[in-house]
C-alpha positions in Angstrom: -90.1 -72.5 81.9 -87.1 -72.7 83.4 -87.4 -74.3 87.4 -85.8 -73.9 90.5 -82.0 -71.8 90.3 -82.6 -71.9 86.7 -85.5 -69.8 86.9 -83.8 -66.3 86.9 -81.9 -67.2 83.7 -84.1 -65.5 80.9 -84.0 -62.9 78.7 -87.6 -62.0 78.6 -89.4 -62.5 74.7 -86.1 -62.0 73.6 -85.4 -65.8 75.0 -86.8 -66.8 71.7 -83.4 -65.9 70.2 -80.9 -66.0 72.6 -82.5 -69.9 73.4 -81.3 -72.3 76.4 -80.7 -74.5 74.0 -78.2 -71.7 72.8 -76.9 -70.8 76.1 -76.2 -74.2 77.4 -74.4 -74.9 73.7 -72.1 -71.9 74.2 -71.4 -73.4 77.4 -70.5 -76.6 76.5 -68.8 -75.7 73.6 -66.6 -73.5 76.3 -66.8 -76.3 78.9 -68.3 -74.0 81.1 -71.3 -76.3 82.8 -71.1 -76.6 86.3 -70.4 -79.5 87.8 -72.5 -79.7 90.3 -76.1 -77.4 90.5 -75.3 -74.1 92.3 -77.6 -71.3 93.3 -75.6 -69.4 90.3 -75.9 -71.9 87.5 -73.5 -71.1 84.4 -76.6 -70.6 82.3 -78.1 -68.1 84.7 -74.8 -66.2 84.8 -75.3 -66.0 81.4 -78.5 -64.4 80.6 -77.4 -62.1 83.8 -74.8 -60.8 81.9 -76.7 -60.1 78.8 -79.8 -58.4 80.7 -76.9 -56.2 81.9 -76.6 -55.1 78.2 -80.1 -53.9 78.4 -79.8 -51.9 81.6 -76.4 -50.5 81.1 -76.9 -47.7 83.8 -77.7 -50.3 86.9 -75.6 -52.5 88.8 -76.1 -56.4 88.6 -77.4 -56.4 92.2 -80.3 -54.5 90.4 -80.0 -56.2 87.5 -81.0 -59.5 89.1 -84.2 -57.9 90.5 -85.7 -57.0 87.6 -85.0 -60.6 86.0 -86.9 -62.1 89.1 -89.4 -59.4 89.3 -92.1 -61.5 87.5 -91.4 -64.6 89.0 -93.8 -64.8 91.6 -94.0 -67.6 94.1 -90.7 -69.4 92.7 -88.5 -69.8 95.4 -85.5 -68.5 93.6 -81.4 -67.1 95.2 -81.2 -63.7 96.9 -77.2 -63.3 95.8 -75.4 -60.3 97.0 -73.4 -58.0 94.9 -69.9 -60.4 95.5 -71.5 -63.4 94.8 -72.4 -62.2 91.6 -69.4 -61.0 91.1 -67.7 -64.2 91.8 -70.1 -66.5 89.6 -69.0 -63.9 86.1 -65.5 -64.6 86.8 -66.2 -68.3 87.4 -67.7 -68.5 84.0 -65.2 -66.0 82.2 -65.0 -64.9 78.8 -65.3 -68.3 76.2 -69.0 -68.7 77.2 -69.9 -65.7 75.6 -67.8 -65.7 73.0 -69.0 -68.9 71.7 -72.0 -67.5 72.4 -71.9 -64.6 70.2 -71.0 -66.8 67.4 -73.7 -68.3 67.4 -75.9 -65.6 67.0 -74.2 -63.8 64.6 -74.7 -63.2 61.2 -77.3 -61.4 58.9 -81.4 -62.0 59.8 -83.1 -63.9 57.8 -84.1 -62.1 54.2 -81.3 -59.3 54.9 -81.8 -57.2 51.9 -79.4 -57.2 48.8 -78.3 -55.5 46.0 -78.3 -56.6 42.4 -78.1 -60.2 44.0 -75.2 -59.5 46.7 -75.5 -59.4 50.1 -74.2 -55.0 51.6 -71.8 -55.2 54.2 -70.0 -52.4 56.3 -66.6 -52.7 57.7 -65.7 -49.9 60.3 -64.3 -49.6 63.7 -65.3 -47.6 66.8 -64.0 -46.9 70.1 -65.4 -47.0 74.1 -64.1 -46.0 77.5 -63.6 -48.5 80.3 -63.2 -47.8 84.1 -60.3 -45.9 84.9 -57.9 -48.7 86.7 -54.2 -50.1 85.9 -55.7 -53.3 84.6 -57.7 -51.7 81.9 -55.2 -49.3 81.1 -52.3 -51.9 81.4 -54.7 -53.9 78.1 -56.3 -51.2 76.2 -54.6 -47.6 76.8 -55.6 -43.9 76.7 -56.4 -42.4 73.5 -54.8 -38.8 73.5 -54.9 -35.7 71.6 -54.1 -31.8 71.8 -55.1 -31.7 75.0 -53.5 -34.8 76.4 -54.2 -38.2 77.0 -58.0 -39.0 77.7 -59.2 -39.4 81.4 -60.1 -43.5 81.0 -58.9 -46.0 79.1 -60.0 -46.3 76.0 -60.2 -49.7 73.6 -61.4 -50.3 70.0 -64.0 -51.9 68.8 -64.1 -53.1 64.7 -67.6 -54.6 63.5 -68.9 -55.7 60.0 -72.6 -55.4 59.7 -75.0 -56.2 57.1 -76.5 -53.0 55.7 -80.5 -53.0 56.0 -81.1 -55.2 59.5 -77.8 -53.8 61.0 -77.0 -57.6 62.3 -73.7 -57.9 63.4 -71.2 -60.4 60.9 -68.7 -60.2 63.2 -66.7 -58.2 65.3 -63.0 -57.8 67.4 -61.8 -55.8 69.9 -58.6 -55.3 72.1 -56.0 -51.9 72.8 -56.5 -48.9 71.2 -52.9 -49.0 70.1 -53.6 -51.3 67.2 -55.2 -49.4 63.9 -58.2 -50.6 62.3 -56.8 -52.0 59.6 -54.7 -54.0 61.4 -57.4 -55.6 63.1 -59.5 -55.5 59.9 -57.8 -58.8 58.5 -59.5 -61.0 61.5 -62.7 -59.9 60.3 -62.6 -61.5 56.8 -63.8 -64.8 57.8 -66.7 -63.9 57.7 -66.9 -62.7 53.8 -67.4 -65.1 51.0 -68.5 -65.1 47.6 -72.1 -63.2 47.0 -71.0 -60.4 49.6 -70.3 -56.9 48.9 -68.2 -54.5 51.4 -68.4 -51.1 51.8 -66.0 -49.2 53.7 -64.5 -45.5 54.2 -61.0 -43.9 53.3 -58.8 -45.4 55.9 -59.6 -49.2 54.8 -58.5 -48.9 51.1 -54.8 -50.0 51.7 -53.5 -52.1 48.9 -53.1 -55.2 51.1 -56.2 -55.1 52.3 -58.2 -54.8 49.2 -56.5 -57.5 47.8 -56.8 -59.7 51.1 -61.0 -59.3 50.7 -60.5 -60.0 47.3 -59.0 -63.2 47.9 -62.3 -63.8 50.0 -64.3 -64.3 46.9 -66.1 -61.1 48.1 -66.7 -58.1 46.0 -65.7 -54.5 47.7 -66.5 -50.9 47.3 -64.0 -49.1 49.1 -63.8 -45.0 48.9 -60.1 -43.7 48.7 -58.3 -40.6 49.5 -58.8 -38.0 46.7 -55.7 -37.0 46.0 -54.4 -41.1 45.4 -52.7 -41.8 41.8 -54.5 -44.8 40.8 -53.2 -45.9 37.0 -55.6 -46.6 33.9 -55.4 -49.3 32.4 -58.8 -49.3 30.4 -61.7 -47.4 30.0 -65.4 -47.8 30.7 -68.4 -46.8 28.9 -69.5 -44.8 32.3 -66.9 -42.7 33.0 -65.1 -45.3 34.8 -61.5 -46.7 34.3 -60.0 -50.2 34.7 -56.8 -50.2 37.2 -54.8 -52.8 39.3 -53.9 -52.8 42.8 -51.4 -55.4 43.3 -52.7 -58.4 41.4 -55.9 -57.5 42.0 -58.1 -55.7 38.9 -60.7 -52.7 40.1 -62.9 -50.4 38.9 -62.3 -46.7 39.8 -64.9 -44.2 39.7 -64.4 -40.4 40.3 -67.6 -38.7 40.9 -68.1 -35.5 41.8 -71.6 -35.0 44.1 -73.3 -31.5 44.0 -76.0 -30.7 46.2 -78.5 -28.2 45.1 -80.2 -26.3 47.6 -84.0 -25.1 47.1 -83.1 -22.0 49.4 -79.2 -21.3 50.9 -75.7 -22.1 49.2 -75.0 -25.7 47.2 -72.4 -28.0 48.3 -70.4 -29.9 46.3 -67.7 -32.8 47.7 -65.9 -35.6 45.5 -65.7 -39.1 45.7 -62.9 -41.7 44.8 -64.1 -45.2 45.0 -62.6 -48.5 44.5 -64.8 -51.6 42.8 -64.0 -55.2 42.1 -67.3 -54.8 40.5 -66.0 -54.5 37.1 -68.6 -55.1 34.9 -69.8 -51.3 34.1 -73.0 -52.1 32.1 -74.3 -54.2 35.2 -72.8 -52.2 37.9 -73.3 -48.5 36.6 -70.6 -45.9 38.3 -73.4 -43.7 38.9 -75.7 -46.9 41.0 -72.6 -47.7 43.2 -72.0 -43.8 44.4 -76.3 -44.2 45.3 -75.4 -47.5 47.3 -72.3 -46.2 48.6 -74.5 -44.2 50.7 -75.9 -47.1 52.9 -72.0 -47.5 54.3 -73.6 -44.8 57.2 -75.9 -47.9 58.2 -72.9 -49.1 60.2 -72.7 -45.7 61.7 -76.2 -46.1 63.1 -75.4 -49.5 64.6 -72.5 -47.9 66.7 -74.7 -44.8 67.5 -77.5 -47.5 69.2 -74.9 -49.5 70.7 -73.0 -46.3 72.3 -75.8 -44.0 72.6 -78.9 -46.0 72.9 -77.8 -48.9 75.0 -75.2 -47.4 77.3 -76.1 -43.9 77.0 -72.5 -42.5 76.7 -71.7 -44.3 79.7 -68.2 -46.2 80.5 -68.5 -49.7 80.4 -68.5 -51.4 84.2 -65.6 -53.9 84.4 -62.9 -53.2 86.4 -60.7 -55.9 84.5 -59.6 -56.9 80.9 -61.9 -60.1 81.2 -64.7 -57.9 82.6 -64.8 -55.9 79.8 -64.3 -58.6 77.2 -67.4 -60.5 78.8 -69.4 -57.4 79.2 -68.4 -56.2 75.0 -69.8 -59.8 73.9 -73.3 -59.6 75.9 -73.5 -56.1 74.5 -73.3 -57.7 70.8 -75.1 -60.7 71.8 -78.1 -58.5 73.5 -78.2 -55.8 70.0 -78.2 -58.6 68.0 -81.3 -60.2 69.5 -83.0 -56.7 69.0 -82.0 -56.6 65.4 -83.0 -60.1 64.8 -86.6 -59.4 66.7 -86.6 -55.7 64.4 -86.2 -57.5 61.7 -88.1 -60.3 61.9 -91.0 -58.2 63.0 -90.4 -55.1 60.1 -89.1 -57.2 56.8 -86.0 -55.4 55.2 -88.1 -52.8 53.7 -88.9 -51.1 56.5 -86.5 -51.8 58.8 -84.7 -47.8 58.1 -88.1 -47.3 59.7 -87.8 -49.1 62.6 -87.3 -47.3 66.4 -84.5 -49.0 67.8 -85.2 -47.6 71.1 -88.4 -48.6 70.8 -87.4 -52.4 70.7 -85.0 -51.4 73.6 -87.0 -50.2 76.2 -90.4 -52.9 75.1 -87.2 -55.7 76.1 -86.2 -54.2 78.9 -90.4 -54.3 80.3 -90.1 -58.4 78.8 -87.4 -58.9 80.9 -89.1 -57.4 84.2 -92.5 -59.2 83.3 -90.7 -62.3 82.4 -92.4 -62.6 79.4 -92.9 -66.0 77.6 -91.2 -67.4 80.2 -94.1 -68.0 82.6 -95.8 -71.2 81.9 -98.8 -71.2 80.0 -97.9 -68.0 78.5 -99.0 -67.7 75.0 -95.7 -67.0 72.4 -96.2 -64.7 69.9 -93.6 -65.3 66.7 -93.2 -61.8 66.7 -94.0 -60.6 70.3 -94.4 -57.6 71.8 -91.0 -56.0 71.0 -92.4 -56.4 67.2 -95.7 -55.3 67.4 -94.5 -52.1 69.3 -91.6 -51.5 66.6 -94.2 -52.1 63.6 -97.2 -50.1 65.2 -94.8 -46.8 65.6 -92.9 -46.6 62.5 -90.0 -43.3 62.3 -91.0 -41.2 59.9 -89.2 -41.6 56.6 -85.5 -40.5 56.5 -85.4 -36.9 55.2 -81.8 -36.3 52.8 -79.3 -34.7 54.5 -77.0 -32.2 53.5 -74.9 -31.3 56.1 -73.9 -32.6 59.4 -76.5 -33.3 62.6 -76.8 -30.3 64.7 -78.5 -30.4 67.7 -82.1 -28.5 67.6 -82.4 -27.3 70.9 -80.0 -27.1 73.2 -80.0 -29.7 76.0 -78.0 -27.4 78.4 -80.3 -24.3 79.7 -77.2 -22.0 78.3 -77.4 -21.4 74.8 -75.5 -23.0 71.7 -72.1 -20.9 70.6 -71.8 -20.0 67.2 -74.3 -19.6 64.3 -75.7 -22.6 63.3 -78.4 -22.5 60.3 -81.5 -24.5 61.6 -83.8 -24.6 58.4 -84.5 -27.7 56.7 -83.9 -27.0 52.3 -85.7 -29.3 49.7 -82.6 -30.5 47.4 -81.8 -31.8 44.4 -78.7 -34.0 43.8 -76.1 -34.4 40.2 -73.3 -37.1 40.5 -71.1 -36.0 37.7 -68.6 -39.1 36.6 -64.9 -37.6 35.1 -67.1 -34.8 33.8 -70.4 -36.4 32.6 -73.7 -35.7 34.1 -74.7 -39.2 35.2 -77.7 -38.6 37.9 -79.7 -35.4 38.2 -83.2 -33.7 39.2 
């Protein structure tokens, strides 16, 4: 257990992860430890800002209460709102950075696929506090109806499909495309990797640049692109080059067959350096294409679950770099702990605000912090995750609609609520590949 000013600095059972040993690494890696033993130490600071991840809708005054709630009879700081305030911009941004790449990467037996380990590149974005410094870094984002009432940045992650964890990510103004900032991701890719992504990632320059990773890719393109053959596959498929890079090109067309209402049908251009057809079947990579959504998810329980919707808090550019890294830093941990607890097969399965809100009780109760505590491997944000599985992930064919109205006024517009039993043909150039 941590003594004296340190006490405060915990995360609750998810300390386990995000260790001191971690913390005071990041720091020193940053050269970020105090001199001289404050009431705030750097390491405190730290695990302040990354509870704030897990109470996104309270201020740090608030914050700080809850991490001290179970600390009974531990003579411990009372700071006021400035002085916490003044001990995150003594620390600044490198600590967490650091930090966050220490934790990241894929948990531990991260599922894979025909031996490669399923990636997902994408990009989101988030609103900061409306003030000239934010708006000065990261910009409005705009539209028909004018430019958006706060600032706005973007946010570009890759994440392993299955646990969700978090490969790597970057940030900054919204004025920068995605696949701009996509090339600072690649680091992170390497031979034995697979990476999915939508439409507005298959530029030629940057599916040769993740070629040149040693990574394979399976990138979906715009319908209406000319892509030349230059050989044929027994699947439907057809050799082709982009740049001096060889693909695989598959054109499938995906009908949807309802049980009970009209069928759907939508097609699909995607781009492989998987060009062995007999091992890597045009009809199998369409199936796994499907698990790009995963990365989807991730941003839904990092904008939806965690914050709620909510702006981010920082008033400053710093601010909101610092409170970005604890917010990866903080969902990782709950992957990791999801993961750890669930096993990639059941991990789809797993309630993510489940883990949430069992860490943010671990954090008030102090858990494994205490001495003489006993540590469970798994803990209590595991067994709470594994004892309440989600019900299995019904196929979806059309876009979520909300069931009941939140609002007391009703929903405009006819929307068909009725659940249909489907089957699903992938047809590749014309062949019936997949059916009933």
């Amino acid at each position: 257990m941590p003594a004296g000013p340190f006490a405060p600095g915990h995360l609750g059972e998810l300390t386990q992860i995000v260790s001191f040993d971690l913390v005071d690494a990041a720091l020193e890696n940053a050269r970020a430890v105090q001199r001289r033993v404050r009431l705030l130490p750097s390491r405190v600071v730290v695990y302040l800002l990354l509870a704030g991840a897990l109470f996104a809708e309270l201020g740090y005054e608030q914050v700080w209460a809850r991490m001290t709630a179970g600390l009974d009879g531990i003579d411990i700081a009372d700071p006021v709102s400035s002085a916490l305030a003044q001990a995150r911009r003594r620390i600044g941004v490198k600590p967490l950075r650091e930090l966050f790449n220490l934790v990241r990467g894929p948990a531990a037996g991260a599922a894979r696929w025909r031996g490669l380990l399923v990636c997902a590149i994408d990009g989101t974005s988030m609103f900061t506090p409306d003030t000239p410094a934010n708006v000065a870094a990261f910009g409005r984002g705009g539209g028909g109806n004018g430019p958006s009432g706060y600032p706005m940045l973007r946010v570009l992650t890759v994440v392993a499909c299955g646990t969700r964890t978090v490969l790597d990510a970057v940030f900054g103004t919204l004025s920068v495309g995605e696949t701009n900032y996509a090339p600072k991701l690649l680091g992170c890719l390497h031979h034995g990797m697979l990476l999915l992504a939508d439409r507005n990632f298959a530029a030629a320059d940057l599916i040769e640049a993740v070629a040149a990773t040693g990574a394979d890719l399976l990138f979906r393109a715009k319908t209406n692109r000319k892509v030349p053959v230059i050989g044929h596959c027994g699947d439907g498929s057809w050799l082709s080059r982009i740049g001096t890079t060889t693909v695989r090109v598959i054109d499938a067309q995906i009908f949807v067959r309802l049980a009970d209402g009209p069928p759907r049908t939508e097609r699909y251009l995607l781009i492989t350096t998987l060009t062995d057809h007999r091992r890597y079947h045009a009809a199998d990579l369409v199936t796994l294409y499907h698990q790009r959504w995963e990365i989807e998810t991730s941003y839904l329980e990092l904008k939806s679950t965690i914050l709620g919707g909510r702006v981010l808090r920082a008033r400053t550019p710093d601010g909101i770099a610092q409170e970005i890294y604890a917010l990866l830093i903080t969902y990782q941990a709950l992957r990791i702990a999801i993961s750890e607890a669930t096993g990639t097969a059941t991990t789809d399965r797993a309630s993510f605000s489940i883990a949430l809100n069992t860490a943010r009780d671990q954090v008030i109760q102090a858990a494994d912090i205490i001495a003489d505590t006993t540590i469970d491997f798994i803990g209590k944000i595991g067994h709470a995750v594994r004892d309440h599985p989600l019900p299995a992930r019904r196929s979806r064919t059309c876009p979520r609609v909300v069931k009941r109205a939140i609002s007391k006024h009703r929903a405009k517009g006819d929307i068909d609520r009725n659940s249909y039993k489907i089957t699903i043909d992938v047809t590749i150039n014309g062949k019936l590949t997949t059916g009933p």
